[in-house]
TORKOL-4160 file (C-alpha; in steps of 0.2 Angstrom, whole numbers, padded with zeros to 4 digits, m for minus):
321
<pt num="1" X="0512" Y="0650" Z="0451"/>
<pt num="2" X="0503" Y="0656" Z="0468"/>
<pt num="3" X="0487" Y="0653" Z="0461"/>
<pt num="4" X="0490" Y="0635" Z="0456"/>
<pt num="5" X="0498" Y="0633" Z="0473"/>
<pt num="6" X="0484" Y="0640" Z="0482"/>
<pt num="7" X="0471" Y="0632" Z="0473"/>
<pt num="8" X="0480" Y="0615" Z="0475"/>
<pt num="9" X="0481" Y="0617" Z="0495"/>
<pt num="10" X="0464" Y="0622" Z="0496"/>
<pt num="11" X="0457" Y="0605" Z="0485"/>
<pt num="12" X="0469" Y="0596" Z="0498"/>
<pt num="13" X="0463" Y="0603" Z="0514"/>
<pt num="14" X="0444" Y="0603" Z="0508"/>
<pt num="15" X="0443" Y="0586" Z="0502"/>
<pt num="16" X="0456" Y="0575" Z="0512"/>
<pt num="17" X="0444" Y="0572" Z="0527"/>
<pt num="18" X="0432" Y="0562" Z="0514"/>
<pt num="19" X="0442" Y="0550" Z="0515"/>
<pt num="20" X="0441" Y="0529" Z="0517"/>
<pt num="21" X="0448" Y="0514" Z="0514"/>
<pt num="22" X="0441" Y="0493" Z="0513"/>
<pt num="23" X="0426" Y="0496" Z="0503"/>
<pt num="24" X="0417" Y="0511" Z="0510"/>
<pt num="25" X="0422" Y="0521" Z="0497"/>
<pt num="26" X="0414" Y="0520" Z="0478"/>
<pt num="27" X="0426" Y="0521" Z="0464"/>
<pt num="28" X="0437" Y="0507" Z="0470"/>
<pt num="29" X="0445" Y="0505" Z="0454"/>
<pt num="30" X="0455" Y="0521" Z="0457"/>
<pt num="31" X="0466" Y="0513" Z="0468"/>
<pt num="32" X="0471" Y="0498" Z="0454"/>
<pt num="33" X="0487" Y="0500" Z="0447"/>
<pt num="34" X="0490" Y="0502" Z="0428"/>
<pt num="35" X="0508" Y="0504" Z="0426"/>
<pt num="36" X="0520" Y="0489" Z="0427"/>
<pt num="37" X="0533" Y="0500" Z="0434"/>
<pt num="38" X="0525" Y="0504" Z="0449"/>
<pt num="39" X="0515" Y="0489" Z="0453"/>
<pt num="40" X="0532" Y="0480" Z="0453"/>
<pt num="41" X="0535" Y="0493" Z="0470"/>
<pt num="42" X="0520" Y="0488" Z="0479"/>
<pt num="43" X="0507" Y="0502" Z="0470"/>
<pt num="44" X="0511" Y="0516" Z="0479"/>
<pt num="45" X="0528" Y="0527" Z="0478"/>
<pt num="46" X="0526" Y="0544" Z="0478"/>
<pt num="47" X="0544" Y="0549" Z="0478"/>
<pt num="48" X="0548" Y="0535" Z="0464"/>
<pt num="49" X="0554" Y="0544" Z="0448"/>
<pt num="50" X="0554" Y="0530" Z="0434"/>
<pt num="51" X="0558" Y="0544" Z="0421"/>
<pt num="52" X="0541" Y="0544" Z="0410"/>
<pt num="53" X="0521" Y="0548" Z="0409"/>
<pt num="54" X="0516" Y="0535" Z="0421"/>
<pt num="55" X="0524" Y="0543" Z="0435"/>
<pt num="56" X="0510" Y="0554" Z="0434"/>
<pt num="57" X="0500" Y="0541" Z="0443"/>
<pt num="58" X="0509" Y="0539" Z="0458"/>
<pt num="59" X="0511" Y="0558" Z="0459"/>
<pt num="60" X="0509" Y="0572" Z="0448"/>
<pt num="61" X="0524" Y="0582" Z="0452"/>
<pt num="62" X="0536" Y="0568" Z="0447"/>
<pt num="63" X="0531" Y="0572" Z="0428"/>
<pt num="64" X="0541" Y="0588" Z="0430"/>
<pt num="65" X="0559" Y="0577" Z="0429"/>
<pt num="66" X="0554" Y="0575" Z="0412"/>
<pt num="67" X="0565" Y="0581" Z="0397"/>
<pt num="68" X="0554" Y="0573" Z="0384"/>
<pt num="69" X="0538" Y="0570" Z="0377"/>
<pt num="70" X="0532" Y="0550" Z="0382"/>
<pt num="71" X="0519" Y="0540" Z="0378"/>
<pt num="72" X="0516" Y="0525" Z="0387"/>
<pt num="73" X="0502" Y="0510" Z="0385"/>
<pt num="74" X="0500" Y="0497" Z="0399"/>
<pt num="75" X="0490" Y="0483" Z="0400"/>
<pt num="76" X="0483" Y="0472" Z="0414"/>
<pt num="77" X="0479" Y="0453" Z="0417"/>
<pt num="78" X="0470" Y="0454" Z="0432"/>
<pt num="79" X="0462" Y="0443" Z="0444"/>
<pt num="80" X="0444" Y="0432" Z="0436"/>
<pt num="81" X="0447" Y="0438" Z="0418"/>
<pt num="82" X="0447" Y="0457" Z="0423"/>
<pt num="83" X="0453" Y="0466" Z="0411"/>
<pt num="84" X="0462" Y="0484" Z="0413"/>
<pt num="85" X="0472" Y="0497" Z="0403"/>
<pt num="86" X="0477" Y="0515" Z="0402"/>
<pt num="87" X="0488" Y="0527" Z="0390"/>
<pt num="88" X="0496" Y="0543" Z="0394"/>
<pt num="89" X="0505" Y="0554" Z="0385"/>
<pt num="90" X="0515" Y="0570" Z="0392"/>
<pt num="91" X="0527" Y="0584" Z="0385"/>
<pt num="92" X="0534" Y="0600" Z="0391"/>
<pt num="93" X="0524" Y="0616" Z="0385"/>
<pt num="94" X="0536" Y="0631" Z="0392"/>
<pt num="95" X="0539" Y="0629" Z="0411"/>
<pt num="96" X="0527" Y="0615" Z="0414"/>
<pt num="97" X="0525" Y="0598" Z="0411"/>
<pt num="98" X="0508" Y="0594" Z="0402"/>
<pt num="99" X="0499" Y="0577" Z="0402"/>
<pt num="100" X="0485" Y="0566" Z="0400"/>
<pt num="101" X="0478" Y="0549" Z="0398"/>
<pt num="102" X="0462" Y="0537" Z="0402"/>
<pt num="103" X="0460" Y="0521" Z="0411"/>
<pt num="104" X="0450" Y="0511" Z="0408"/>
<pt num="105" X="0445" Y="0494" Z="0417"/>
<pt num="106" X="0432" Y="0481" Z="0411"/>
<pt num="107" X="0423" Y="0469" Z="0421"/>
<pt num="108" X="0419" Y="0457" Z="0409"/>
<pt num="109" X="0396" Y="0450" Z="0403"/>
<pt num="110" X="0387" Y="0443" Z="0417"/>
<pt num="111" X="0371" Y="0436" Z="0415"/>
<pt num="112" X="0356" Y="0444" Z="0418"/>
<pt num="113" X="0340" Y="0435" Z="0427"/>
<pt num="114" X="0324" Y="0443" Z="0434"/>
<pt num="115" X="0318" Y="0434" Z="0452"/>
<pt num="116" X="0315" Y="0419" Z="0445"/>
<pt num="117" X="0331" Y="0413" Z="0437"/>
<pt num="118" X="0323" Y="0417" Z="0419"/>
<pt num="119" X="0340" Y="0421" Z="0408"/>
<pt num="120" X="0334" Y="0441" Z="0400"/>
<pt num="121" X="0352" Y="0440" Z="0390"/>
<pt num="122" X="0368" Y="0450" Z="0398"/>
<pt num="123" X="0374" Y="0464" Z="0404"/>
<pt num="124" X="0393" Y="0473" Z="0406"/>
<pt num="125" X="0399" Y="0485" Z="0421"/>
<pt num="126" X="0415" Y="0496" Z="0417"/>
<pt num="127" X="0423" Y="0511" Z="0423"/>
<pt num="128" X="0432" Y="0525" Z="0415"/>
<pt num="129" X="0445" Y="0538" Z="0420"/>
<pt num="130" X="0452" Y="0554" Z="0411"/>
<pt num="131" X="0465" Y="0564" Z="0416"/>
<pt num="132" X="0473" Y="0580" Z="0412"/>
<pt num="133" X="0489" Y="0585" Z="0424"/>
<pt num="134" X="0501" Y="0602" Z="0424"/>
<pt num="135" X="0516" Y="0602" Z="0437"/>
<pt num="136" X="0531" Y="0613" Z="0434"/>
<pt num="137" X="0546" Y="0618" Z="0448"/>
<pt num="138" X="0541" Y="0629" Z="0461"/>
<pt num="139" X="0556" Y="0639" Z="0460"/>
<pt num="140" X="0571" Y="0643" Z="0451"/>
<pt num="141" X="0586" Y="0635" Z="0458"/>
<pt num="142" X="0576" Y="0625" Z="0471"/>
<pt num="143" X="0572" Y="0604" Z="0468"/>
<pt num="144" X="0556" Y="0605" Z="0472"/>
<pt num="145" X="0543" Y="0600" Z="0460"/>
<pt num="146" X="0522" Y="0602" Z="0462"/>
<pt num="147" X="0509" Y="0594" Z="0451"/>
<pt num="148" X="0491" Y="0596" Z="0451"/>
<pt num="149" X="0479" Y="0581" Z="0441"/>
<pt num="150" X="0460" Y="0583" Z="0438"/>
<pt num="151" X="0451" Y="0565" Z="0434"/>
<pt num="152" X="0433" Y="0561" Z="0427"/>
<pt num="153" X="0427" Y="0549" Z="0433"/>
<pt num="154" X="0414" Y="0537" Z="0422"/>
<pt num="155" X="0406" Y="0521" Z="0429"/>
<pt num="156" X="0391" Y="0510" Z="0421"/>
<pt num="157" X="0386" Y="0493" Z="0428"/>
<pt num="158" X="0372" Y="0488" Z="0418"/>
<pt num="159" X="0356" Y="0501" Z="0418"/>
<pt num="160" X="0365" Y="0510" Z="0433"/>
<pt num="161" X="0376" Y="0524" Z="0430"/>
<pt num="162" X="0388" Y="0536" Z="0440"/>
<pt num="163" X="0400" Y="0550" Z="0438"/>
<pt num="164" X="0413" Y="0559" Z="0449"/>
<pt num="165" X="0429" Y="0572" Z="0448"/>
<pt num="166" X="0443" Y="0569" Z="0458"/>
<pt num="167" X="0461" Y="0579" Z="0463"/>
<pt num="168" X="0478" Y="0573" Z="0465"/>
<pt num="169" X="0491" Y="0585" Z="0474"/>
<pt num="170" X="0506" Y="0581" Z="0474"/>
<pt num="171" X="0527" Y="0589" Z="0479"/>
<pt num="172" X="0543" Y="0580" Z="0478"/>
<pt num="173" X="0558" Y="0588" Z="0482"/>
<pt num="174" X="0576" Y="0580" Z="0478"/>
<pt num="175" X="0594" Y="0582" Z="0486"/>
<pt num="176" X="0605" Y="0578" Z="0474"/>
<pt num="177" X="0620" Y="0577" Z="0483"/>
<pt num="178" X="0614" Y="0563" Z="0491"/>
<pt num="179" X="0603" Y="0556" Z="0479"/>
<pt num="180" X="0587" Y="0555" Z="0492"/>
<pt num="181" X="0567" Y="0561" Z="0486"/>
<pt num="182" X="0553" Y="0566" Z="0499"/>
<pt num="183" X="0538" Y="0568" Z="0493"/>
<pt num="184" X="0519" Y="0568" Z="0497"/>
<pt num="185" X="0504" Y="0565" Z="0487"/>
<pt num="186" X="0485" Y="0565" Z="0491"/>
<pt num="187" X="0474" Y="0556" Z="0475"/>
<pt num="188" X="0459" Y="0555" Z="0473"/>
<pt num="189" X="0451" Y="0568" Z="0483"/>
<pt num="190" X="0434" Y="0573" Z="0475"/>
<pt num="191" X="0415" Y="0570" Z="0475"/>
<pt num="192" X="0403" Y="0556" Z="0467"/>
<pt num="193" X="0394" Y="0572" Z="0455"/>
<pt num="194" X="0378" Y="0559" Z="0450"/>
<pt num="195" X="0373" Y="0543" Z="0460"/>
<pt num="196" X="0369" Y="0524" Z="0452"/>
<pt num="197" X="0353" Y="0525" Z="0457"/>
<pt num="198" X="0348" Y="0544" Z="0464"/>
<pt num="199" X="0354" Y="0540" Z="0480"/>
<pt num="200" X="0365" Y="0547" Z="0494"/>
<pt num="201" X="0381" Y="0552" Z="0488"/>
<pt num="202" X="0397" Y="0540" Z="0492"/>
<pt num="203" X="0414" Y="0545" Z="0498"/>
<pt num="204" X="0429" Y="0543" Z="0487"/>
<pt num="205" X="0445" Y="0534" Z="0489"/>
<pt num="206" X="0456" Y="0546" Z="0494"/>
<pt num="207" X="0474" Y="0542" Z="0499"/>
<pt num="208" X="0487" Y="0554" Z="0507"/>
<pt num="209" X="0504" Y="0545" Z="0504"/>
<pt num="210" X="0521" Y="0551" Z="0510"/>
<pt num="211" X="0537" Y="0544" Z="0505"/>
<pt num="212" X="0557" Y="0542" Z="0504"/>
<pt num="213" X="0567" Y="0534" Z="0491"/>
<pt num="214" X="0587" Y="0534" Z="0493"/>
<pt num="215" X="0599" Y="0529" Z="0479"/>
<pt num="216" X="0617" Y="0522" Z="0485"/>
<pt num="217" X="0630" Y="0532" Z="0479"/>
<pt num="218" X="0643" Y="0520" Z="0476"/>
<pt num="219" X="0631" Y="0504" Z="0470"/>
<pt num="220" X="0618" Y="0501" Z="0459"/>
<pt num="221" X="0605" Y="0501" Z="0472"/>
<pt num="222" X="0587" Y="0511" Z="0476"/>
<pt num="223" X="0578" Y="0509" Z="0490"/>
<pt num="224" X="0562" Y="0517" Z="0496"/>
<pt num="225" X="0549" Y="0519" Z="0508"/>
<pt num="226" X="0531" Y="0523" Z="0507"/>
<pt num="227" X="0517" Y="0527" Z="0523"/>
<pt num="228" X="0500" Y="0526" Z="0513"/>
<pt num="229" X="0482" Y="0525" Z="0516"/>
<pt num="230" X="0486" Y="0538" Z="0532"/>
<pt num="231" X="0471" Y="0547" Z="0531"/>
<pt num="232" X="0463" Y="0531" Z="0538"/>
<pt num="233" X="0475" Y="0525" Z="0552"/>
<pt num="234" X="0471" Y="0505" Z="0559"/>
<pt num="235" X="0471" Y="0505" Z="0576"/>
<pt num="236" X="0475" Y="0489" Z="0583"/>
<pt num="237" X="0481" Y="0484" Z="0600"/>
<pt num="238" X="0500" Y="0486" Z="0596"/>
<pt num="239" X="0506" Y="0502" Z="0587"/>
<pt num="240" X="0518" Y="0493" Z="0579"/>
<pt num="241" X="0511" Y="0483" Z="0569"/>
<pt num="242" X="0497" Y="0498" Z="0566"/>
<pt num="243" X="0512" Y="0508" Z="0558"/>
<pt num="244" X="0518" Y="0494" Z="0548"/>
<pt num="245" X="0503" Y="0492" Z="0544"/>
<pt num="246" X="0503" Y="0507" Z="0531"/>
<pt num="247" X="0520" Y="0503" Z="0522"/>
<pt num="248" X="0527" Y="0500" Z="0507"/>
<pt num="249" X="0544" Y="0492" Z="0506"/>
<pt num="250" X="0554" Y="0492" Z="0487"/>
<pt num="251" X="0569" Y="0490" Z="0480"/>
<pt num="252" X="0577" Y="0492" Z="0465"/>
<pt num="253" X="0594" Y="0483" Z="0455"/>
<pt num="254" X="0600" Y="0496" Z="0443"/>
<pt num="255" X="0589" Y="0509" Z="0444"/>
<pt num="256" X="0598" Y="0520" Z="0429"/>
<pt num="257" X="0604" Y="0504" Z="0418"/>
<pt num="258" X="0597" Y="0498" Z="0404"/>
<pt num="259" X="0589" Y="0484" Z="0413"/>
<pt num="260" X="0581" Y="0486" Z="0430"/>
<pt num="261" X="0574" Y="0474" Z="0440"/>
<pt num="262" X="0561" Y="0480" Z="0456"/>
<pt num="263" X="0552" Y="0472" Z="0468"/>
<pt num="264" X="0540" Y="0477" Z="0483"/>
<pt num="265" X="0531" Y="0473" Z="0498"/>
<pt num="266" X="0513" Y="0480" Z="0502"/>
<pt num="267" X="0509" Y="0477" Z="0522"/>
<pt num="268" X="0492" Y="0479" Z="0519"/>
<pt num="269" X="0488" Y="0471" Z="0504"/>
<pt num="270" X="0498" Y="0456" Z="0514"/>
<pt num="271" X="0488" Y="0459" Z="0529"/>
<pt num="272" X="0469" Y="0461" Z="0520"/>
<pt num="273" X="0472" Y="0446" Z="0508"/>
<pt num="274" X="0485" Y="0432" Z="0518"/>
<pt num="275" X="0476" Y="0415" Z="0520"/>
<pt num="276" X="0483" Y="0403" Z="0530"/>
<pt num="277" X="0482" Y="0388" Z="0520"/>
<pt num="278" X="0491" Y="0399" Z="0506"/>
<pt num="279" X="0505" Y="0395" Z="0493"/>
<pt num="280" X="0508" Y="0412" Z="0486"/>
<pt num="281" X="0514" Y="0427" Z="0498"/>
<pt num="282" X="0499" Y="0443" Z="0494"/>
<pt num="283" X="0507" Y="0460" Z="0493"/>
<pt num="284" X="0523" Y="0455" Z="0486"/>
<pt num="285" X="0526" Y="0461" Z="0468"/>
<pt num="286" X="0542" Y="0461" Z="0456"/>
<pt num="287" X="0547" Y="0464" Z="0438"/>
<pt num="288" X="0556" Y="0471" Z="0424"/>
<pt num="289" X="0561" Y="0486" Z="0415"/>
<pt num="290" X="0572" Y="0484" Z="0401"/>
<pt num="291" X="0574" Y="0502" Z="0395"/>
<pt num="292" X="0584" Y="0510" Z="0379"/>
<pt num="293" X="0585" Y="0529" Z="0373"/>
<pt num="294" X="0569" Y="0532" Z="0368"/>
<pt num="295" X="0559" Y="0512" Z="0370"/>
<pt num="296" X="0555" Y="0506" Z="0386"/>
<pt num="297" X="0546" Y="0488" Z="0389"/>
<pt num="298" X="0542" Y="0482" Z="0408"/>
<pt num="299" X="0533" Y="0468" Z="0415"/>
<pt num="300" X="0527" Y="0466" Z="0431"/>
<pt num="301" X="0519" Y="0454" Z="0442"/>
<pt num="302" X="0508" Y="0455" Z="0458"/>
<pt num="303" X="0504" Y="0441" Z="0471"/>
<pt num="304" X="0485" Y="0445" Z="0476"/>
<pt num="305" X="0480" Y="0425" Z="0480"/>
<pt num="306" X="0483" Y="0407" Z="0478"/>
<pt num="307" X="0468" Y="0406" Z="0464"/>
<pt num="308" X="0476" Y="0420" Z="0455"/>
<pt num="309" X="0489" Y="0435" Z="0452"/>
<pt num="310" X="0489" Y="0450" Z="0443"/>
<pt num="311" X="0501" Y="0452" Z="0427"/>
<pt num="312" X="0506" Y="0469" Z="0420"/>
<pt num="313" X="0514" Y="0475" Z="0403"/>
<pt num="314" X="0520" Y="0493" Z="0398"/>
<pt num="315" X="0527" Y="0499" Z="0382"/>
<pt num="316" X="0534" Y="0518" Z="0385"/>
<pt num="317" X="0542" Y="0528" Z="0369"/>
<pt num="318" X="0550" Y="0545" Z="0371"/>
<pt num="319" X="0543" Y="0554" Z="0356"/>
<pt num="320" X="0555" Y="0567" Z="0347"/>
<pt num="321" X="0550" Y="0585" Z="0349"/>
């Protein structure tokens, strides 16, 4: 246990200053979200548990709440007929929780011409993600749960190819009297291993996210709060609205029924894609979870623009052991 803690403070404390945000970064596709679950919270809740595989996305040390093995599939309608999808699957070998799972997301044929319009035919760009996690408890008799994930990172756009390794760190720690989680998570902290096209190697899109959910005690409500992207602070003339600027805002109705329904506001997607002449409202997200003892289906939806939003679907099964 003190070597997978040191290992996993040193891969934070080495990698977290490679980090940017709003396209400096290559890989970009990491920071999509697959599972309907958390897109319906804004994208990023680290102290969220929804109580299956997918957690592992939003941080690696909530798979340890686990008691069973899960396997989930989620599927995404995204925005000009992108297509994306990931399964995972997770199950407790002794003390620790084991998991994996690929994404995948698939830009779609473009057409291929040389300098002179001539058609040559077509061409596809996708990227790929595989990931294998560990997280246990830190401590007998103590809520606090760390979780370590290594991703391999595949990307082809045409001739031009690329291949990277990424981290996620992760901690969570619950007071169950009160029914609060604090956690912290840095994803995607790593290295671009081989360039498109032999060039200088691009950072990644590392994001160092810290957050605080809080269930009522005495009403079927969840409410949480999330600081991401804060390796890369804006600065802007008001602090204000450069701290606002990194939050997540959720809430959820019934968050241990059989049906829950979630919603979630994301300050900077609302900031980065807001038009004035708008009819939808970017960064807000809602959906669905209608969950039974061992089947859970979800649905969630994401405003990104007027042209066009981003639907989500998840199937989750707790398989026997």
């Amino acid at each position: 246990m003190k070597l997978f803690l040191a290992l996993s403070l040193q891969i934070l404390s080495c990698c977290v200053a490679m980090a940017q945000i709003g396209g400096e970064a290559t890989y970009s596709f990491l920071n999509l979200t697959t599972s309907s679950d958390y897109a319906s919270m804004g994208g990023a809740c680290p102290s969220i548990d929804v109580k299956g595989v997918n957690s592992v996305t939003a941080n690696p040390a909530l798979v340890d709440t686990c008691d069973n093995r899960y396997a989930a599939l989620n599927m995404v309608s995204y925005i000009a007929d992108i297509g994306c999808g990931s399964a995972f699957y997770g199950g407790r070998i002794g003390r620790c929780m084991v998991s994996g799972g690929a994404e995948m997301v698939d830009y779609g044929e473009f057409t291929l011409t040389d300098e002179a319009a001539n058609d040559l035919g077509t061409f596809t760009c996708r990227d790929y993600m595989l990931l294998a996690s560990v997280s246990r408890g830190v401590w007998d008799g103590i809520p606090l749960d760390a979780g370590v994930s290594l991703k391999t990172i595949i990307s082809s756009m045409e001739t031009y190819h690329s291949v990277g390794m990424a981290f996620d760190f992760g901690l969570r720690y619950y007071f169950e009297g009160q029914k609060i989680t604090v956690a912290l998570a840095a994803l995607d902290l790593g290295w671009q291993l081989t360039t498109y096209s032999g060039s200088e190697r691009e950072r990644l899109p590392a994001d160092l996210r810290i957050g605080i959910s809080k269930q009522l005690l005495h009403a079927p409500l969840r409410f949480s709060l999330t600081a991401h992207s804060l390796q890369h602070p804006k600065l802007d003339d008001s602090f204000g609205r450069s701290f606002v600027h990194h939050l997540i805002f959720t809430a959820e109705l019934f968050p241990e029924g059989v049906v829950s329904l979630r919603t979630g506001f994301n300050a900077m997607a609302h900031n980065d894609l807001y038009v004035s002449d708008g009819t939808v409202f970017p960064g807000f997200s809602f959906g669905i979870d209608v969950r039974l003892k061992r089947f859970s289906v979800q649905y969630s939806r994401q405003c990104v623009s007027p042209a066009a939003s981003a639907n989500m679907f998840t199937v989750e099964v707790a398989v026997r052991r």
